[in-house]
C-alpha positions as CSV (number, residue, x, y, z in Angstrom):
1,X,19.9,17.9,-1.1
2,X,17.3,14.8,-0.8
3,X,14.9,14.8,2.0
4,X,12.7,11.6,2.9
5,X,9.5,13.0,3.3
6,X,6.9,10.3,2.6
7,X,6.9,6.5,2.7
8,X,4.6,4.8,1.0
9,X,3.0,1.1,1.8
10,X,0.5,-0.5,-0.3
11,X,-2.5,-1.9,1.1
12,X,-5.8,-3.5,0.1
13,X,-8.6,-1.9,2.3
14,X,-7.5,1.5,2.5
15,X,-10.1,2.8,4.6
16,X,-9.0,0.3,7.6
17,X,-5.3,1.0,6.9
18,X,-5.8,4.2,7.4
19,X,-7.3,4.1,10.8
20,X,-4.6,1.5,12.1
21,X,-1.9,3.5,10.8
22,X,-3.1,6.9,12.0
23,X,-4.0,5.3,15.5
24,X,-0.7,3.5,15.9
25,X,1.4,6.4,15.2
26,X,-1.0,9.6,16.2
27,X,-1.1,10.6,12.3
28,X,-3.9,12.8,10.9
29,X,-5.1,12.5,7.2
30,X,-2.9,15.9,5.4
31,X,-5.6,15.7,3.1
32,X,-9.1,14.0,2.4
33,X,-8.6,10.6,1.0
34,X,-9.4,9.4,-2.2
35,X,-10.8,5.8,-3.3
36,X,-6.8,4.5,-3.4
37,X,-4.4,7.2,-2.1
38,X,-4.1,8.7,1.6
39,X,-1.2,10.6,3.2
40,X,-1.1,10.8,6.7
41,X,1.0,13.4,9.0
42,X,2.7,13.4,12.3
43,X,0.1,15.3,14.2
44,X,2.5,17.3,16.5
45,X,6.4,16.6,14.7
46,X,8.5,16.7,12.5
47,X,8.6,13.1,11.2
48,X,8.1,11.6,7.2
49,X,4.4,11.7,6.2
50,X,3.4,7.7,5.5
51,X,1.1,7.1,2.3
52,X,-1.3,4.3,1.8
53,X,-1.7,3.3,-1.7
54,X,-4.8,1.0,-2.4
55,X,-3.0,-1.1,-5.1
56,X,-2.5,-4.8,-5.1
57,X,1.1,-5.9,-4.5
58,X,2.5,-9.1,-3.5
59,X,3.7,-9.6,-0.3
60,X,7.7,-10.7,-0.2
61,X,9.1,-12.3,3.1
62,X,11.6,-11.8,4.2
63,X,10.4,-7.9,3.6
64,X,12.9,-5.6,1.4
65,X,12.0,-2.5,3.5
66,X,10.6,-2.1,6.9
67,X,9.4,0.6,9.5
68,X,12.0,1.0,12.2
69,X,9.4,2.7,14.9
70,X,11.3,4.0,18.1
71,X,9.6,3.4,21.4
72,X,10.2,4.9,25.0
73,X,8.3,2.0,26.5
74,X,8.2,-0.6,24.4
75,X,6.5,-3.2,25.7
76,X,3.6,-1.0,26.2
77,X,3.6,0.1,22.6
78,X,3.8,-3.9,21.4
79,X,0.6,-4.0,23.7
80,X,-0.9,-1.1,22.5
81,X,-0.3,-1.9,19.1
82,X,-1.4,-5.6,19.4
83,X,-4.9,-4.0,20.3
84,X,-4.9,-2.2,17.1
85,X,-5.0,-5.4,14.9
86,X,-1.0,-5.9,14.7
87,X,0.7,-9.3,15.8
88,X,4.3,-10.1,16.8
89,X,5.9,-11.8,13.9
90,X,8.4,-15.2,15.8
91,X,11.7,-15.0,14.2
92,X,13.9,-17.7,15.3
93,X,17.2,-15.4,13.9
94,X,16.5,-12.7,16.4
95,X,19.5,-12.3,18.8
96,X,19.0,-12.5,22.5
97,X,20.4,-8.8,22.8
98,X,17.9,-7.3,20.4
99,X,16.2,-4.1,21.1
100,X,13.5,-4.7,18.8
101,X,10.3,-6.4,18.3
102,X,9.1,-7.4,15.1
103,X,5.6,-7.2,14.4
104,X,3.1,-6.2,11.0
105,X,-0.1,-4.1,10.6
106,X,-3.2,-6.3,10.0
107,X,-2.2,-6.7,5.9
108,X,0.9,-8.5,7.2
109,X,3.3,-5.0,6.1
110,X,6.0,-5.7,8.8
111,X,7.5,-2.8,11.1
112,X,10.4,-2.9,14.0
113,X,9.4,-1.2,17.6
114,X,12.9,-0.7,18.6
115,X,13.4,0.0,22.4
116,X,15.2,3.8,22.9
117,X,14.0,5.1,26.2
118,X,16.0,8.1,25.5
119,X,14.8,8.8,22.3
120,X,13.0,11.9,22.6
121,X,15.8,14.0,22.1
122,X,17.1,12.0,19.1
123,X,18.1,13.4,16.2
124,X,19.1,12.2,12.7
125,X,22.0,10.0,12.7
126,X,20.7,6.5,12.3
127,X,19.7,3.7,14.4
């Protein structure tokens, strides 16, 4: 049996990664960090860990992987989240009936708030 438990994003300047990332989703640091490698933990659930890796990479659009992050209220969190340093990425393919917004961190690593109102008694099943 397989079990997700850490994703891991590269990023240049770990040490502001790290605070975007552990202020957008309420993460602490599971461990000190080091000069390139942080894991950060859902504070209060049950939820994959997310890794910063201070490692150049080059940034591919359209993205091969991306954060689907759900949100009870999610214009508030696109707010919220826009204060933090993240912008709304305009994507002319986005259907009228989508439930997400698609936005990236301030290192341009792209992530989904999708709109579930309902989700906090979701389980594992998918999207």
């Amino acid at each position: 049996m397989l079990k997700i438990v850490s994703i891991v994003i590269r990023v240049d300047d770990l040490p502001a990664q790290t605070e975007f990332w552990k202020a957008a989703l309420d993460y602490v640091e599971r461990d000190p960090a080091t000069d390139d490698w942080v894991v950060l933990k859902p504070r209060d659930a049950d939820a994959p860990c997310i890794a910063l890796d201070a490692h150049r990479s080059e940034r591919v659009l359209p993205p091969r992987i991306h954060l689907d992050i759900y949100a009870e209220d999610q214009d508030a969190e696109v707010e919220r989240l826009s204060s933090l340093g993240a912008t709304v990425v305009p994507w002319e393919g986005r259907p009228d009936d989508a439930d997400y917004v698609t936005m990236q961190d301030p290192e341009g690593n792209r992530f989904c708030i999708v709109d579930r109102p309902d989700w906090a008694g979701w389980s594992a099943g998918g999207r």
